[in-house]
Every structure is written in structure tokens, then in C-alpha cells.
PDB file with SEQRES, HELIX, SHEET and CRYST1 records, atoms N, CA, C and O in Angstrom:
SEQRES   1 A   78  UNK UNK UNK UNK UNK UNK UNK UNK UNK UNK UNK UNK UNK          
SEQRES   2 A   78  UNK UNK UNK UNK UNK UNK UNK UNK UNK UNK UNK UNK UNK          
SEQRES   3 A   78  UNK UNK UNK UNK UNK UNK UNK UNK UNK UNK UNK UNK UNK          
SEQRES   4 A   78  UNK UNK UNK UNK UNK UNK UNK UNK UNK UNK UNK UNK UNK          
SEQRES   5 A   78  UNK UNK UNK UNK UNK UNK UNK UNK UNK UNK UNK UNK UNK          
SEQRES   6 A   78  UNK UNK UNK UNK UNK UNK UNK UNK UNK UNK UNK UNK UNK          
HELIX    1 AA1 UNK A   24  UNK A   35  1                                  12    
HELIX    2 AA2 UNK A   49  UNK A   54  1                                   6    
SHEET    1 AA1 3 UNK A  43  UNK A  46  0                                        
SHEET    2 AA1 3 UNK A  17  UNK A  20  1                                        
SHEET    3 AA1 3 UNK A  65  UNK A  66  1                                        
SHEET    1 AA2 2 UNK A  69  UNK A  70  0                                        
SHEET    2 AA2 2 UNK A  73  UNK A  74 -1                                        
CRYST1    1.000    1.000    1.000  90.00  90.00  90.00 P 1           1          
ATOM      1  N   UNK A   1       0.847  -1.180   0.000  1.00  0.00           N  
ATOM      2  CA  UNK A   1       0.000   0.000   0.000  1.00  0.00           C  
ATOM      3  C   UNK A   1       0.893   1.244   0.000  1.00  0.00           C  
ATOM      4  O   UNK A   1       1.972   1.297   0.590  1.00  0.00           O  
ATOM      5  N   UNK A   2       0.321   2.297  -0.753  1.00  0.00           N  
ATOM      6  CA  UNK A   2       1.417   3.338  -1.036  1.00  0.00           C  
ATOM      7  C   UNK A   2       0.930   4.613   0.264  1.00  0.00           C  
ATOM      8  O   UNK A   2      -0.078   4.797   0.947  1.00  0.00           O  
ATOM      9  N   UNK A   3       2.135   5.226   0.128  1.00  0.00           N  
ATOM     10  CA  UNK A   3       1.788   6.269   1.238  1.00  0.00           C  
ATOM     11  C   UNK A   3       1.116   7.755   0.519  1.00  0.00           C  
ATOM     12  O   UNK A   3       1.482   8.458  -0.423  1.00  0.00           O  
ATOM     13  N   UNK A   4       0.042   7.814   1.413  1.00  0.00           N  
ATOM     14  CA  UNK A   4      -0.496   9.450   0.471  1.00  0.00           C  
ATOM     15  C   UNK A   4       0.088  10.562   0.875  1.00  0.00           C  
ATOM     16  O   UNK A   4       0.859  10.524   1.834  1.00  0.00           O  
ATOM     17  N   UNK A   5      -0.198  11.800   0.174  1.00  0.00           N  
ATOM     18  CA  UNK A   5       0.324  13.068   1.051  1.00  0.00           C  
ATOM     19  C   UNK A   5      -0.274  13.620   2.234  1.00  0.00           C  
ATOM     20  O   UNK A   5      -1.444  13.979   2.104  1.00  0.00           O  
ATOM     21  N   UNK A   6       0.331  13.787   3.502  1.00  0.00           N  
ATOM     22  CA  UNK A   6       0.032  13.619   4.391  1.00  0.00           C  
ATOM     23  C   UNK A   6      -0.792  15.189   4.242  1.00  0.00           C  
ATOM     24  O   UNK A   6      -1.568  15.380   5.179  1.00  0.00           O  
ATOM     25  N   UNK A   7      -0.745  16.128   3.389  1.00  0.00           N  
ATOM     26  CA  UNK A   7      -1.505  17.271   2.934  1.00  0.00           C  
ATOM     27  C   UNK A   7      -2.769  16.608   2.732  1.00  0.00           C  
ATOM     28  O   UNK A   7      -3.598  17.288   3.338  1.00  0.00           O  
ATOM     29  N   UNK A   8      -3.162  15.923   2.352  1.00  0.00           N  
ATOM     30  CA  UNK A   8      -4.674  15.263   2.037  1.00  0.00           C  
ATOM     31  C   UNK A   8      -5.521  14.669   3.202  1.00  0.00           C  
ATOM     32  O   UNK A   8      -6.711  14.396   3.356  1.00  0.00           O  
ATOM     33  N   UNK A   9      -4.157  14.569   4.107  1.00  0.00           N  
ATOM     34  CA  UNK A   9      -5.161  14.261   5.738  1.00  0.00           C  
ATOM     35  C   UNK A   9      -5.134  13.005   5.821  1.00  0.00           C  
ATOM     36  O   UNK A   9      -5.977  12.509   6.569  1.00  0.00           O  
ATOM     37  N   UNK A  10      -4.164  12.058   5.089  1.00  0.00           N  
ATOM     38  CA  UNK A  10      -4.082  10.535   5.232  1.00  0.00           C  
ATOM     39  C   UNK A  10      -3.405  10.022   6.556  1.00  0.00           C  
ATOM     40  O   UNK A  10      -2.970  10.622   7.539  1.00  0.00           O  
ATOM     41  N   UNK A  11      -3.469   8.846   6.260  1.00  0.00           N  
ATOM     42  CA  UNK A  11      -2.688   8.034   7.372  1.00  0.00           C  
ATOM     43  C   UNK A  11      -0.938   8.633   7.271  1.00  0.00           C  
ATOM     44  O   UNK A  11      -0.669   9.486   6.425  1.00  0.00           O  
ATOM     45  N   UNK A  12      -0.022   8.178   8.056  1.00  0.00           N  
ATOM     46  CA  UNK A  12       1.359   8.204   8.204  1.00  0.00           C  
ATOM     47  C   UNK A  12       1.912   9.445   8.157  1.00  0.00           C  
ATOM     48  O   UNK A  12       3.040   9.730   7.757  1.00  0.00           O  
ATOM     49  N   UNK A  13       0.895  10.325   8.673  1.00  0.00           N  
ATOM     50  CA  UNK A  13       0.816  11.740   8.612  1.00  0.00           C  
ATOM     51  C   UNK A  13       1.874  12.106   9.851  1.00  0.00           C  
ATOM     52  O   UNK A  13       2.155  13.303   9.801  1.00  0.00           O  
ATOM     53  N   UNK A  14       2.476  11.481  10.841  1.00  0.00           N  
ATOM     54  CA  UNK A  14       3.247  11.713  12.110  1.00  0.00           C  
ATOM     55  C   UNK A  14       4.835  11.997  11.552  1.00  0.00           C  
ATOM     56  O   UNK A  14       5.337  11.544  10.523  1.00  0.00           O  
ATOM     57  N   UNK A  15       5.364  12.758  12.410  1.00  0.00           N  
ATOM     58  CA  UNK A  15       6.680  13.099  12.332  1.00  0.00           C  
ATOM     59  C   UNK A  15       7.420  13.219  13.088  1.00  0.00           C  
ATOM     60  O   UNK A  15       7.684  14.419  13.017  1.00  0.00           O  
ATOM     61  N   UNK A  16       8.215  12.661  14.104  1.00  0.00           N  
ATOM     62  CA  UNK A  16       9.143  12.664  15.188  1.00  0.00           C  
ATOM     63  C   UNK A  16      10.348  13.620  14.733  1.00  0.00           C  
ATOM     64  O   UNK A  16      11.221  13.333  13.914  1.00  0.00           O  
ATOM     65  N   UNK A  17      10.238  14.521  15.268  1.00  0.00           N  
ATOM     66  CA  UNK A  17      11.450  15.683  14.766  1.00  0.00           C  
ATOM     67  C   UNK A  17      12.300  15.839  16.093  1.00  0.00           C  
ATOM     68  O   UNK A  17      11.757  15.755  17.195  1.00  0.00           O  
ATOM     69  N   UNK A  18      13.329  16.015  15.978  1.00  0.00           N  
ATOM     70  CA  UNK A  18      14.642  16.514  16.654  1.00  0.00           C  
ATOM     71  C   UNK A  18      15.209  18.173  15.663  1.00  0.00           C  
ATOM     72  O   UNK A  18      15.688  18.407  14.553  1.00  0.00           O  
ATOM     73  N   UNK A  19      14.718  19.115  17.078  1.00  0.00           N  
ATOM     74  CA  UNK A  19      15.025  20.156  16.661  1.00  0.00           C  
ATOM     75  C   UNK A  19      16.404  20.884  17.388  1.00  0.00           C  
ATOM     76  O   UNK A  19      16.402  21.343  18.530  1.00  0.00           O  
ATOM     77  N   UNK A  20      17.363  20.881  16.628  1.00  0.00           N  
ATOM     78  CA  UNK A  20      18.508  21.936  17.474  1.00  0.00           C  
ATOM     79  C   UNK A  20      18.184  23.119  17.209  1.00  0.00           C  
ATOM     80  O   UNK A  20      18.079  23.809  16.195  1.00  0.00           O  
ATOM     81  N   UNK A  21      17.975  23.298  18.815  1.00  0.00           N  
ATOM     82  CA  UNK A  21      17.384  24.868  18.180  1.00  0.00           C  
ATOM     83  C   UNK A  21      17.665  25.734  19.431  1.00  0.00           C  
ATOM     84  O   UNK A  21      17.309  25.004  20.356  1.00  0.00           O  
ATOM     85  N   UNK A  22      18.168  27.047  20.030  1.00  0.00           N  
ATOM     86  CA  UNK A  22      18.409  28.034  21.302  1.00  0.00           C  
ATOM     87  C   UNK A  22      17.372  28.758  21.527  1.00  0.00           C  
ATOM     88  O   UNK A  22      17.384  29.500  22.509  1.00  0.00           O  
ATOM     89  N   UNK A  23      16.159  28.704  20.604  1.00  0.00           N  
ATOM     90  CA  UNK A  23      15.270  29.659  20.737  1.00  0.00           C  
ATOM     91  C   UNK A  23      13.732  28.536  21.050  1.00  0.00           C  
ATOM     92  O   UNK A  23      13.549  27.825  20.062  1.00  0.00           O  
ATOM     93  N   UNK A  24      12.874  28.331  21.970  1.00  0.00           N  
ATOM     94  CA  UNK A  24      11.904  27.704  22.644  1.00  0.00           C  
ATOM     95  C   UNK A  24      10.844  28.770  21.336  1.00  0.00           C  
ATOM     96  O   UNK A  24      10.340  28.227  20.353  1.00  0.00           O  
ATOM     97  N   UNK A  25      10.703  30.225  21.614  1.00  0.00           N  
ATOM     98  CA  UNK A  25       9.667  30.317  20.473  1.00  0.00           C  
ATOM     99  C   UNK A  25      10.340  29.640  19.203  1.00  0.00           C  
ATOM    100  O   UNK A  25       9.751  28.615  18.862  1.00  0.00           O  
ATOM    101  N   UNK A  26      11.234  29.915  18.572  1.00  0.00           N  
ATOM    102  CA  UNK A  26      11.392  29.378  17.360  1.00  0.00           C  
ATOM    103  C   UNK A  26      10.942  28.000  16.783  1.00  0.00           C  
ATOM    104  O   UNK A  26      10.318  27.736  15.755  1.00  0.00           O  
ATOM    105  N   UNK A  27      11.617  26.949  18.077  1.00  0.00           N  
ATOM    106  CA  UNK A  27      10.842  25.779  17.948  1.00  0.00           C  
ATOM    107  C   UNK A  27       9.537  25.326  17.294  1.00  0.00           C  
ATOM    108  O   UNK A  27       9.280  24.472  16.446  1.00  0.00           O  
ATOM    109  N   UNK A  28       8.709  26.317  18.080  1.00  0.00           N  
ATOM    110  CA  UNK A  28       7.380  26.370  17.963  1.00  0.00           C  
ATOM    111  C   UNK A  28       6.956  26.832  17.159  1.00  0.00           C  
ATOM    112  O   UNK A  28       5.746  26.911  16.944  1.00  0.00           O  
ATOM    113  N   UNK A  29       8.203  27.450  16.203  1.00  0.00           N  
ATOM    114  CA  UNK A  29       7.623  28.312  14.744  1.00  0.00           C  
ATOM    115  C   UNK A  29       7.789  27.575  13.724  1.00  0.00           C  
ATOM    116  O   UNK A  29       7.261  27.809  12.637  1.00  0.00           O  
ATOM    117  N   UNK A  30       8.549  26.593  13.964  1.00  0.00           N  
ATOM    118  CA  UNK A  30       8.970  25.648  12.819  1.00  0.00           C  
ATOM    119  C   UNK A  30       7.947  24.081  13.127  1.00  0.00           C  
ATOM    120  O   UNK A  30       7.716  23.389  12.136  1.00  0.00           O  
ATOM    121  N   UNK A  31       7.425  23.644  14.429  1.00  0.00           N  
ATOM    122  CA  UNK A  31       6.631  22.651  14.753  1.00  0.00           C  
ATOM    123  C   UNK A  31       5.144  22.963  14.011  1.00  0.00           C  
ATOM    124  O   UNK A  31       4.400  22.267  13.319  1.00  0.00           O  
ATOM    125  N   UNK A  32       5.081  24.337  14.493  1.00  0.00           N  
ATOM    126  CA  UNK A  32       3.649  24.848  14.101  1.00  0.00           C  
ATOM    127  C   UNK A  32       3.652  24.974  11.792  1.00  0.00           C  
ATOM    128  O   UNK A  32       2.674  24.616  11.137  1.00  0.00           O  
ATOM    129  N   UNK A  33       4.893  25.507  11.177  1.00  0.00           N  
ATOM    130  CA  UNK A  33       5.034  25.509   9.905  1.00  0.00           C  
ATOM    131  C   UNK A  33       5.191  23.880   8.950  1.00  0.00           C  
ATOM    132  O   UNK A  33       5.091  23.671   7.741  1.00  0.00           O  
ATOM    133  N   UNK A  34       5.513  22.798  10.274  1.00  0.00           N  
ATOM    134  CA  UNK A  34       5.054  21.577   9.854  1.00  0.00           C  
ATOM    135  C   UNK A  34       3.750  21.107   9.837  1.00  0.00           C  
ATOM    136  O   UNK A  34       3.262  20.432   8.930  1.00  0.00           O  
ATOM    137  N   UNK A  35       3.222  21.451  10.795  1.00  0.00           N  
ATOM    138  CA  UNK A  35       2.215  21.344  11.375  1.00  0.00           C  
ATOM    139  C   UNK A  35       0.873  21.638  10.239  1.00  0.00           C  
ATOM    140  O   UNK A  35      -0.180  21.082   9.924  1.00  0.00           O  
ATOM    141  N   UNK A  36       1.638  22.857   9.869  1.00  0.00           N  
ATOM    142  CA  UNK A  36       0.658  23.756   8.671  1.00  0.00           C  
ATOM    143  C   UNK A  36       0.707  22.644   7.304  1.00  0.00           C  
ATOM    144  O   UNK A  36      -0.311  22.521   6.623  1.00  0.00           O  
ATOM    145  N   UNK A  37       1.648  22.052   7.052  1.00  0.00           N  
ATOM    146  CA  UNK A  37       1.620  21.235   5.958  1.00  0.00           C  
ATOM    147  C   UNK A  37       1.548  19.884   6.229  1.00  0.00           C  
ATOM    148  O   UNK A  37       2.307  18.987   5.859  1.00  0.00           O  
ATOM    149  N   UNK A  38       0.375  19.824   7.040  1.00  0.00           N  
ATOM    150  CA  UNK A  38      -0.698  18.489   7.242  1.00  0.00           C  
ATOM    151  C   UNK A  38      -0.324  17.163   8.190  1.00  0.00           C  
ATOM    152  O   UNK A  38      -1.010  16.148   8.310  1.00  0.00           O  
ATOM    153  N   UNK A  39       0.977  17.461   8.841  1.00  0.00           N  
ATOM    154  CA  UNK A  39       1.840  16.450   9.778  1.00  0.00           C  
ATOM    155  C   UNK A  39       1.278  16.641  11.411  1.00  0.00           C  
ATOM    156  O   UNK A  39       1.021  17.607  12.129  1.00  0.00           O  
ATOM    157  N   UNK A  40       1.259  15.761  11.496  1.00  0.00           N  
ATOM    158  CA  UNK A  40       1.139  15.637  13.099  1.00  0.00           C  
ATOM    159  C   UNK A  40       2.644  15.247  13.507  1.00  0.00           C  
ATOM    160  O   UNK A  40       3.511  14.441  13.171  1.00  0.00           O  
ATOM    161  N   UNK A  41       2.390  16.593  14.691  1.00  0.00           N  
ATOM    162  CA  UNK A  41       3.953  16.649  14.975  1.00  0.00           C  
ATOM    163  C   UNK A  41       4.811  16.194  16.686  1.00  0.00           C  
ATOM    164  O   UNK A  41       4.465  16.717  17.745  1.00  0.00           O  
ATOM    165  N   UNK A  42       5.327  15.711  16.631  1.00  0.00           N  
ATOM    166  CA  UNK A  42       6.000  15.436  18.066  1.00  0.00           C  
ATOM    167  C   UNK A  42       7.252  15.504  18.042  1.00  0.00           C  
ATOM    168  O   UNK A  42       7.987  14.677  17.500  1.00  0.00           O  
ATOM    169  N   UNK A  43       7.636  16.605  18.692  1.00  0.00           N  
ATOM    170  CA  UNK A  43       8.997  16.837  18.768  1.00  0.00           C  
ATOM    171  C   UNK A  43      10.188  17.367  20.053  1.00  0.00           C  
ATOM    172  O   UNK A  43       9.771  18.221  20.835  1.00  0.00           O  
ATOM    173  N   UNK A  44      11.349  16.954  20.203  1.00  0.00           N  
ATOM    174  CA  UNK A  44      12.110  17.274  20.812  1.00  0.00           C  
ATOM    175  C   UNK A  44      13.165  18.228  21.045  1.00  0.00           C  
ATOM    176  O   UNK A  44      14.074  17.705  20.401  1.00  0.00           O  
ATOM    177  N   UNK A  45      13.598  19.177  21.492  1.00  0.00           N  
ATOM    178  CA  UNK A  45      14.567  20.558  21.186  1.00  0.00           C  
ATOM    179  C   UNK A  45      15.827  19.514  21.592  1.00  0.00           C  
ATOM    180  O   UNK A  45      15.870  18.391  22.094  1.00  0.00           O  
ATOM    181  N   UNK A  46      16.625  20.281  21.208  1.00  0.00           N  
ATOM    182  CA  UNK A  46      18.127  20.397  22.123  1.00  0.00           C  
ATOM    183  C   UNK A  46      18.938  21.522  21.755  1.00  0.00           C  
ATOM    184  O   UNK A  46      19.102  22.139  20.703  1.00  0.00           O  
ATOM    185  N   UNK A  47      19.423  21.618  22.976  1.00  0.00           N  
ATOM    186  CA  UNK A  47      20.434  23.123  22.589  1.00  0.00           C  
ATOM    187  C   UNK A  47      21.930  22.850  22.506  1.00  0.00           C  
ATOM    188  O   UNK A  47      22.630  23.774  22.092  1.00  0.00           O  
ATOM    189  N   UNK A  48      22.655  21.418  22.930  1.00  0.00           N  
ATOM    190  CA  UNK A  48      23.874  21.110  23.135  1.00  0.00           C  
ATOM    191  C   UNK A  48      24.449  19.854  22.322  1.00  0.00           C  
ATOM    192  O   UNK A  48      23.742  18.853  22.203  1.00  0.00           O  
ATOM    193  N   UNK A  49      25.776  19.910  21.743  1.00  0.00           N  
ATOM    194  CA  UNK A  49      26.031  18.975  21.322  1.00  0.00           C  
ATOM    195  C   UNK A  49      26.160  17.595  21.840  1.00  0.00           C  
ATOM    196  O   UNK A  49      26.094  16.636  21.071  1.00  0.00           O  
ATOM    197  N   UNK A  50      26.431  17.388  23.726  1.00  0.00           N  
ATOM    198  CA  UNK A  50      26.010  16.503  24.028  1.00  0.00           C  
ATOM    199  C   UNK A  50      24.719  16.036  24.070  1.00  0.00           C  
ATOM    200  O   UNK A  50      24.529  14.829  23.918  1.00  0.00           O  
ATOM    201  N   UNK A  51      23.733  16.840  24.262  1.00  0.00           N  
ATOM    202  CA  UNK A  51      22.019  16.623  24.095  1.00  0.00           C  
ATOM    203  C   UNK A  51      21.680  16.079  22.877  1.00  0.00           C  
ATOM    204  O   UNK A  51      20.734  15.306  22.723  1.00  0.00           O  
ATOM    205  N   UNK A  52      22.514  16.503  21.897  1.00  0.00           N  
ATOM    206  CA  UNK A  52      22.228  16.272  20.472  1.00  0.00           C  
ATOM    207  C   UNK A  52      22.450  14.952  20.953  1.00  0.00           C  
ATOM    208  O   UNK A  52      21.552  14.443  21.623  1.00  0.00           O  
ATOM    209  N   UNK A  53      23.802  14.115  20.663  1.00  0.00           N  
ATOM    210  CA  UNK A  53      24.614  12.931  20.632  1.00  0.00           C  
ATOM    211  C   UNK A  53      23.369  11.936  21.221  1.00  0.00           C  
ATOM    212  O   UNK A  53      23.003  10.971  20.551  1.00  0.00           O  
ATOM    213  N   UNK A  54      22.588  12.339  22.877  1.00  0.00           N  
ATOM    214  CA  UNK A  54      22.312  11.411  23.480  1.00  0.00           C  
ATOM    215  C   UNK A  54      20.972  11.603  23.131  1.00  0.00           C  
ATOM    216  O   UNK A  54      20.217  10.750  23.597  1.00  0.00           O  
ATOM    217  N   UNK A  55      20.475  12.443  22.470  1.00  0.00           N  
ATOM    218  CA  UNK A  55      18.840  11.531  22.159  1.00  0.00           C  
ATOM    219  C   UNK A  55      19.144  11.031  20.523  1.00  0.00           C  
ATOM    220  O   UNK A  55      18.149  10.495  20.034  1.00  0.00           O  
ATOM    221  N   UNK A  56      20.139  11.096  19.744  1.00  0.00           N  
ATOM    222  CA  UNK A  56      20.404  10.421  18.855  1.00  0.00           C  
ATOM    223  C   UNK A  56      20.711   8.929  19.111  1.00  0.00           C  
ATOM    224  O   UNK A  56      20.580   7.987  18.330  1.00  0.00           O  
ATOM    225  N   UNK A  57      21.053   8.932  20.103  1.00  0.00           N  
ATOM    226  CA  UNK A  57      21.671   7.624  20.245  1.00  0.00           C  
ATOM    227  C   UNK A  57      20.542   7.032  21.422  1.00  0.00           C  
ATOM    228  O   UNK A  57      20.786   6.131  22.224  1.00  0.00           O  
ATOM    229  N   UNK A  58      19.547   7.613  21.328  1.00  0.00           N  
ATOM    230  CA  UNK A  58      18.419   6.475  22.636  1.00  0.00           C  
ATOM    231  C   UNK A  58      16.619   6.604  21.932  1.00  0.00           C  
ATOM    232  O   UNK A  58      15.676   5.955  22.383  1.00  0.00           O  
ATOM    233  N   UNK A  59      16.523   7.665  20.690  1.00  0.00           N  
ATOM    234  CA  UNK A  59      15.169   7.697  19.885  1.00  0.00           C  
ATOM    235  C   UNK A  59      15.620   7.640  18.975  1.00  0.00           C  
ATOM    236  O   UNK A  59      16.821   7.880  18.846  1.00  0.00           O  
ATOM    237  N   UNK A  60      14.741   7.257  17.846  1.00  0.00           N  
ATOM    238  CA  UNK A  60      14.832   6.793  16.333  1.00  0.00           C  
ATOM    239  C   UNK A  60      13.567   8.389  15.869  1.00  0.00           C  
ATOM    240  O   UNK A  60      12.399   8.368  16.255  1.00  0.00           O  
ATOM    241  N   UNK A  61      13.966   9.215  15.292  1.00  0.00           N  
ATOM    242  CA  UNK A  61      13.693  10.572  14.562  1.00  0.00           C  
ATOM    243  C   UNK A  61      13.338  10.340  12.912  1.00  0.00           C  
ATOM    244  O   UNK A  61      14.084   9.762  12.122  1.00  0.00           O  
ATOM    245  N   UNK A  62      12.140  10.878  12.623  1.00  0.00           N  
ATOM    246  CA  UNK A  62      12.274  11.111  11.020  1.00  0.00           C  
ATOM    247  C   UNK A  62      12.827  12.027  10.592  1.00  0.00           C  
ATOM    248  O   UNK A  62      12.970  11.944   9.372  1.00  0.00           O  
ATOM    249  N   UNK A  63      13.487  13.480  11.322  1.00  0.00           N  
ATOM    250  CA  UNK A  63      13.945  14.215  10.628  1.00  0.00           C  
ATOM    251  C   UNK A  63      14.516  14.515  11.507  1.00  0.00           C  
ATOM    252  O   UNK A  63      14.384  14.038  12.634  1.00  0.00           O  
ATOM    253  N   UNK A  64      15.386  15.499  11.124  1.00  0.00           N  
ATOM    254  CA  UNK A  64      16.198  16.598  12.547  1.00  0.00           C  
ATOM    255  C   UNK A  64      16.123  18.120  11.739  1.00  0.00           C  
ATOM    256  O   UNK A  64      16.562  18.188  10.591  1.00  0.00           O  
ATOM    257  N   UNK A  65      15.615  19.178  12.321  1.00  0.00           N  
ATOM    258  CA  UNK A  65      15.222  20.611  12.091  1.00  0.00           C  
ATOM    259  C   UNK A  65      16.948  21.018  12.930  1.00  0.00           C  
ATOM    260  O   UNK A  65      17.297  20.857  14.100  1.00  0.00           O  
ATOM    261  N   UNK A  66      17.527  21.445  12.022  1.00  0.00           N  
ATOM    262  CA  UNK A  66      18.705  22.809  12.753  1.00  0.00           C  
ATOM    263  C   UNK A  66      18.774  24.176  12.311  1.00  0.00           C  
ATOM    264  O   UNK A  66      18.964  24.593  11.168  1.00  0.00           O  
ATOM    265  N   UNK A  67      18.601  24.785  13.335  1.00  0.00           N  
ATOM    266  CA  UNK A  67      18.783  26.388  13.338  1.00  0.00           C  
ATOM    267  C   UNK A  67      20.114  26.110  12.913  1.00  0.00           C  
ATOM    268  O   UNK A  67      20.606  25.001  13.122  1.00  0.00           O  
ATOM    269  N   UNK A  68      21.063  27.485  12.037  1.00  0.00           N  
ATOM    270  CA  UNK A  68      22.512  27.298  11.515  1.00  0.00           C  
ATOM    271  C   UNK A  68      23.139  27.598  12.360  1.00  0.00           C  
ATOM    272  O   UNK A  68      24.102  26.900  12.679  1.00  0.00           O  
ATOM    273  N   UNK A  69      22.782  28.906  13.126  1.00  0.00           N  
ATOM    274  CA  UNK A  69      23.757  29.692  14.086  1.00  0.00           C  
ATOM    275  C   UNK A  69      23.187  28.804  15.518  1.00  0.00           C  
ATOM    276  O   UNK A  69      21.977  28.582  15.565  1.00  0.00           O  
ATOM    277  N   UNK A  70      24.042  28.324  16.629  1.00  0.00           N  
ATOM    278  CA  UNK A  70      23.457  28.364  17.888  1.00  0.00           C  
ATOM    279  C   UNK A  70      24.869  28.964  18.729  1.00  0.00           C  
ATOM    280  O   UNK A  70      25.980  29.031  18.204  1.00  0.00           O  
ATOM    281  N   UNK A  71      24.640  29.265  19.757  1.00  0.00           N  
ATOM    282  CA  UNK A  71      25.645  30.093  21.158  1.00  0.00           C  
ATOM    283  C   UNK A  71      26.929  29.644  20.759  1.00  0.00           C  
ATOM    284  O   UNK A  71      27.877  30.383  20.493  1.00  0.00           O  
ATOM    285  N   UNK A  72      26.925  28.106  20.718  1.00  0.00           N  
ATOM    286  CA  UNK A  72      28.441  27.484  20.800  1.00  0.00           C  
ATOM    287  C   UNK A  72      28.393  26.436  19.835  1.00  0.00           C  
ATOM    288  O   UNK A  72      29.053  25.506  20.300  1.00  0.00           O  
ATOM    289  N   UNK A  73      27.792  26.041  18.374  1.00  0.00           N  
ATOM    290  CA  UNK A  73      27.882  25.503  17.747  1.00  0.00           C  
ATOM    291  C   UNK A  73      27.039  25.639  16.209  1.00  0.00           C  
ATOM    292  O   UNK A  73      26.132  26.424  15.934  1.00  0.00           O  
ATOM    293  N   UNK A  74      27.540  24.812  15.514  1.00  0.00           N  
ATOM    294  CA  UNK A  74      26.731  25.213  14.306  1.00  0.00           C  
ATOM    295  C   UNK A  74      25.815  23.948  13.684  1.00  0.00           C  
ATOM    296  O   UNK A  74      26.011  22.848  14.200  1.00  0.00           O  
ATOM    297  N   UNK A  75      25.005  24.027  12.800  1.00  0.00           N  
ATOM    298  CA  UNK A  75      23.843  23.037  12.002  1.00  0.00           C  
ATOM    299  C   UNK A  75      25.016  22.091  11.402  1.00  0.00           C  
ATOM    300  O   UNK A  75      25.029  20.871  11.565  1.00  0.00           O  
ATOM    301  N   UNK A  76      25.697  22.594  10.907  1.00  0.00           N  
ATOM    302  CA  UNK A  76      27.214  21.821  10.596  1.00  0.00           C  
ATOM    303  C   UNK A  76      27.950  21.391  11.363  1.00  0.00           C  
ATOM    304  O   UNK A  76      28.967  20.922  10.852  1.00  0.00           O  
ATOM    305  N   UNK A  77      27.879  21.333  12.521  1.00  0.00           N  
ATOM    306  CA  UNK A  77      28.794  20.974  13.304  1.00  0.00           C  
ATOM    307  C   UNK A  77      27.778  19.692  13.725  1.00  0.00           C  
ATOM    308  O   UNK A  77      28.455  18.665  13.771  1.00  0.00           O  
ATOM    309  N   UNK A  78      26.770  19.511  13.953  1.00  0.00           N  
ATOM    310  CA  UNK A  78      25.839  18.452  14.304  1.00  0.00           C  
ATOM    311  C   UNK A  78      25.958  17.252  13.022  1.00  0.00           C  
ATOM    312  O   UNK A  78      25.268  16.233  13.064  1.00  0.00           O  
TER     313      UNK A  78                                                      
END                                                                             
């Protein structure tokens, strides 16, 4: 069975996101702009490269959202 676009309001519409992100509103600007294009969303922040490492390595994510700039690291550096 094929998967539909989750824009049409079908099944497999969920998205487990890992967001690096320093900003708590921002998060919510990018959860809510998924959100807008028909996904049901559940997601996790982190602000640190160890935070990153250890929910990489203990949840299974469909995507990961990175802000470029953060305090002490970069989208590239992840």
C-alpha cells in the first residue's frame, strides 16, 4: 500500500522531529510551519552537542530541524 500526502489528511501523517534549536519560540515556529503542511507533529529541542549525541543515540527521529547559528555551535557541526 502506497503512502499518500500527508496534505490530504491521510494516514502516516506523524513526524518525530529533533530540533537543534536556542530559541523555545522558534521551535514552535517551525513545529507549528510543519504542522501547517498536514503532519502531526511530536517533537524534541536540544540546545547542546552533548544533548544532540544522546537523544540520537536512545530515539529513532524522522527528521532533525537545525537552526545554523546556535551560542556554541553550528547546524554543521551536528
Amino acid at each position: 500500500m502506497a503512502e499518500q500526502n500527508p496534505a490530504s489528511g491521510a494516514a502516516n501523517s506523524r513526524l518525530r522531529i529533533l530540533m537543534i534549536e536556542d530559541s523555545p519560540p522558534d521551535a514552535e515556529l517551525m513545529a507549528a510551519a510543519v504542522r501547517r503542511g498536514g503532519y502531526e507533529v511530536q517533537f524534541d529541542v536540544v540546545e547542546t552537542p552533548d544533548l544532540f549525541r544522546e537523544r540520537l543515540a536512545s530515539v529513532e527521529y524522522d527528521v532533525i530541524l537545525a537552526d545554523y547559528n546556535l551560542h556554541s555551535w553550528t547546524a554543521l557541526d551536528a
